[in-house]
Every structure is written in C-alpha cells, then in structure tokens.
N, C-alpha and C positions, 0 to 999 in steps of 0.2 A: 504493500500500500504506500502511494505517497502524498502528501500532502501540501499544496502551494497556494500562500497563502495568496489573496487580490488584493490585499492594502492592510494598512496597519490598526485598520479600526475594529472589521468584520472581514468575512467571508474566505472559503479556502475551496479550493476544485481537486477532488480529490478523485483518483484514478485507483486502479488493482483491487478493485469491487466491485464484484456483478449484482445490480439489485435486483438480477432474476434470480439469485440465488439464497436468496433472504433466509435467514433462519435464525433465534432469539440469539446466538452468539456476534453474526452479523451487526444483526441490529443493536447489538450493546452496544457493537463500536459506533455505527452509525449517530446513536441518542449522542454518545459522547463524544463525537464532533459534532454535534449539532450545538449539545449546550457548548462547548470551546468557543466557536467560531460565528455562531446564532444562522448562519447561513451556509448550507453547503453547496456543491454541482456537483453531477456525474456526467461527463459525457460519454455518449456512443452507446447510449442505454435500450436494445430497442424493447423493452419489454409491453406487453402484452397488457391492455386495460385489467385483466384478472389476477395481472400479477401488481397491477399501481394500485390497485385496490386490496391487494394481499399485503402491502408493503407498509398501505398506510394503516391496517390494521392492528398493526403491533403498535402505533403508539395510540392508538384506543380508538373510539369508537367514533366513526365517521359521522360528520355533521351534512344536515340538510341546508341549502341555501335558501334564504331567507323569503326570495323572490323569484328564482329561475330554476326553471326545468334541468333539470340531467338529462345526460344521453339516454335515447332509445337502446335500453335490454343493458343501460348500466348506468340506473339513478344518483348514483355516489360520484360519477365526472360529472365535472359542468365543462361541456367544449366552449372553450373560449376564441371565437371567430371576431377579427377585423377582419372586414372582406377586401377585395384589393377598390373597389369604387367607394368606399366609406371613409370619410373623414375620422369620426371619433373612434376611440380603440377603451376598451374597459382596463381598467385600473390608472387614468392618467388623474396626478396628482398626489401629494403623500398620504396615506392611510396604512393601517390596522385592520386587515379582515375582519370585518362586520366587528367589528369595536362595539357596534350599537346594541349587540345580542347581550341578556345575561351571562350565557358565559361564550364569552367570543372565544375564535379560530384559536386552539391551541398550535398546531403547526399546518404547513400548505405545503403540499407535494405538486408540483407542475411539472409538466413534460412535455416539451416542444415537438408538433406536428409539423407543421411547415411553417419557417423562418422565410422575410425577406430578404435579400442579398446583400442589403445595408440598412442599418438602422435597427430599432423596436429592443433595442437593450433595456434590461430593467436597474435601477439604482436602488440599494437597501444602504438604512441608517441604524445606527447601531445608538438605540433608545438608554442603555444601560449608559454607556460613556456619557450621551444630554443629560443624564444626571448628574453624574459627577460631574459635570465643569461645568455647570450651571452656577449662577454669582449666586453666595450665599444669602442676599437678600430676598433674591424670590424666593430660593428654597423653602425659606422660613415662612413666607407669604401663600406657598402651596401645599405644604407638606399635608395637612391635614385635611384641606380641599376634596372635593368630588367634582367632577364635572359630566354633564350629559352630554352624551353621545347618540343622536340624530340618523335612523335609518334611512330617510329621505323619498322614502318610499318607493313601489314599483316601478314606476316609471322610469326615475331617475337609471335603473338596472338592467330596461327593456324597451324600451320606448323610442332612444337614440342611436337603438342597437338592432339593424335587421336580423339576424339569428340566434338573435336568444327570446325564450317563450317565456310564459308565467308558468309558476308551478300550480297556481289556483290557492296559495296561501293568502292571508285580507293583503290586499294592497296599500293601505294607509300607512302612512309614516308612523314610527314609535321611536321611541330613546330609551335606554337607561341610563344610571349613575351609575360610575366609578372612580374611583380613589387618583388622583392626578397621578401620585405617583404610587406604583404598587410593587406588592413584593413577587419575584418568582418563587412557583413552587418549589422546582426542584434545588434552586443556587442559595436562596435566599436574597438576591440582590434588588436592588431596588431601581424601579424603571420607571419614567417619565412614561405614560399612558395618555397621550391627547394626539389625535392628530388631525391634522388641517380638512380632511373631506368630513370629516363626521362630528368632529368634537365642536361643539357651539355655544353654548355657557358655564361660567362657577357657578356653583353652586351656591349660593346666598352673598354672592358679590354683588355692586351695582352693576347694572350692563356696560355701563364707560369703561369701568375697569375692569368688568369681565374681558370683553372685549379686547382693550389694549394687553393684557395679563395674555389673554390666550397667543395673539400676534407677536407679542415676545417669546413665548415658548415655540410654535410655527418656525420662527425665524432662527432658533436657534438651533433646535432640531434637523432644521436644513442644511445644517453647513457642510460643505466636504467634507471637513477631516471626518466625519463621522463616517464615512461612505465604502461602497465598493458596488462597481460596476461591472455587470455581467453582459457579454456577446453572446449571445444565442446561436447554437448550433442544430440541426438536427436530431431526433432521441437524445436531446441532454434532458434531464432530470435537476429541480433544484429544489430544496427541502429547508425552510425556514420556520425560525421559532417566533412567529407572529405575535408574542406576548413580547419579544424585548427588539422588534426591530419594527421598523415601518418602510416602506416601500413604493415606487413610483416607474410603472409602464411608460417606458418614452416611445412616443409614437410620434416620430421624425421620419416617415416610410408613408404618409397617404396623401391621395394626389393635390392638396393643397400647396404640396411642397415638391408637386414633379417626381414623385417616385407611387404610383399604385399597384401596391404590394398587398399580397394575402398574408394573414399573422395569426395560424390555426396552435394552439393549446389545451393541454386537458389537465383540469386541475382538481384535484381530491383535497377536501379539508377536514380536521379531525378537530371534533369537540374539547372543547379547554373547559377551564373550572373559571368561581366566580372571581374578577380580579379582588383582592384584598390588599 
C-alpha cells in the first residue's frame, strides 16, 4: 500500500487496495485513513454498484436522500448526472451533506462514471484545522452556539436539474439545530459545523450579527490552506468523512464556459449520529 498525500491540510490517494476486495481487515485500514486524512481516492477502481454498496456497508447503514430518487434496481446510489447541454452541476458551493438532516451524512463514497476531459474537480476543506486557527474571540463567541441548518427544499435538489427525480418524500423545506462547533465521535476532536449552502442563523443571536458571525466563519472556512484538490479520473473512488470536512463541485466544464461536457457519478451515503 502507499500512501501520497495532496497537501498539507487533508486528503491522501492511496493505491495497493482493491475495494472489490473489501473485507473487515481491509476496511480497518480503510476507516483508519479515512479518520488520518478525513478524505481519501482510489483510482482504477472498476467495481461493481453491488460491491459500492457492499463497501459502504461496513461503515453502517446506508442513508436515504432527503429528496431524490436512487437508481433503478439500486435505491442506495443516487446517479449524479451534469448533462453535457446543462449549465448547473449538483454540489457547487461549500456544504456538508444534508447538514440539515438530524443526523447528517456520516461518510460519502463517490465513484466516477464518466469524467470530462478538463475540469469538474472537487475541493475538500478540512473543518477540524477552521477550528483551530480560528481567532480566539469568536471561538469564545460560538462555542456554545447552535445554528440551523436549512434543507431548502425539493426543488432547490431537482428542479435545476434535468435527471434527477423526487423520491415522493414532503417536499417543503425543514432545518434543524446543531452545535456550531461539534465533537467527532470517533477522535474526539472538535469541528467547526456550518456551512455556506445550508447553515443560515444562530441561534438566539440578533440577525445583524447572526448574519455577519456566520460570513466570518464562511470566509474562513474557505481558505486554501485548509484544502486539497482532487482530478477526477475514470473508476476513481473517493470516501470522505463528511462530519469534519466540507466540500465544493467545481463545475468549470459547461457550455457557459465553451466546454459541454457530461459529469456522470454515483454516490452512496451512510447514516451519521446526532452532531453533539
């Protein structure tokens, strides 16, 4: 096995592991570069939807998407289609899988169907380090905070999107509250939890200063250094720990921009606990 890492914040591409070959020894090492590194890749992975779905199994029990259909004869993918004539591409902007569920996305398995030829990289931020370099006055200003996190509703998930369906769950928007900054279960460490598509008020703050409060955390969350960007290949695989990183679909590949490109993915997500 080797391990290299994509920057000094997060993320490592790690090769000499077949995830067709999954079994709880496997996977120990897997979990334990997942928590290391909060982000991994495999490339050259061609496995099988019954094995993406075998794979996410072991770290527990598969979540339903809030608003969209699974694949036909395999409800647990959601195919993630930019079509090559579509402007918008699902995931652009920083977010936390469904942050807005009581217990959001514990981790996200993706596997690349068909990549464009340039472009549609993804950026992950590594939530654990926004907290520690975060100036100790806001800390002390959020520590004990909750903030709501805004589903945004059906639409927002299907609407802008020609191929993706409704699951026939209520379409209306909902939020819950969570802790600004929470603990992981398994490290114990402690992780800035807001992010820019979902997260929309404190919790018993004015709104001026909810508002300004939340745009300082956004903008600091965003920095580089926090970063590592991935190229998308063909059957690559990439498995992130959605409770301490956030992440942003760049969709620099649709013909707005002179390149109309197809951006096919299938993504499995696995049930997390409530953040505390």
């Amino acid at each position: 096995m080797d391990v290299k890492l994509l920057s000094g914040a997060l993320g490592a591409e790690i090769s000499g592991i077949s995830l067709k070959d999954i079994n709880k020894e496997i996977f120990n090492t897997v979990n334990e570069l997942l928590l290391e590194h909060k982000v991994i890749f495999f490339r050259d992975q061609n496995i099988t939807p019954e094995e993406q779905i075998r794979l996410a199994k072991f770290f527990g029990p598969i979540e339903e998407h809030a608003y969209v259909k699974g694949r036909d004869g395999y409800p647990e993918i959601t195919r993630l289609i930019k079509g090559a004539d579509e402007k918008n591409q699902w995931g652009e902007g920083w977010h936390s899988d469904v942050s807005f569920n009581i217990r959001p996305t514990k981790a996200v398995i993706l596997k690349s169907i068909k990549i464009p030829p340039v472009g549609g990289d993804t950026v992950f931020s590594n939530m654990e380090l926004a907290w520690e370099t975060l100036h100790d006055s806001i800390k002390e200003k959020i520590l004990n905070k909750s903030a709501r996190h805004y589903s945004l509703g059906a639409d927002s998930f299907i609407e802008n999107f020609k191929h993706f369906e409704s699951n026939g769950n209520n379409p209306k928007e909902y939020y819950n509250e969570h802790p600004i900054v929470r603990t992981h279960p398994d490290t114990g460490k402690k992780i800035l939890y807001v992010n820019w598509m979902y997260t929309k008020t404190i919790v018993g703050m004015p709104k001026e200063e909810s508002a300004y409060t939340l745009n300082k955390l956004f903008e600091h969350q965003s920095s580089l250094d926090f970063t590592c960007r991935f190229s998308w290949t063909e059957n690559a695989v990439a498995i992130w720990d959605n409770r301490s990183v956030i992440h942003y679909a760049i969709a620099d590949f649709f013909p707005g921009r002179g390149m109309g490109h197809e951006r096919i993915m299938d993504r499995v997500a696995i049930l997390g606990d409530e953040p505390y």
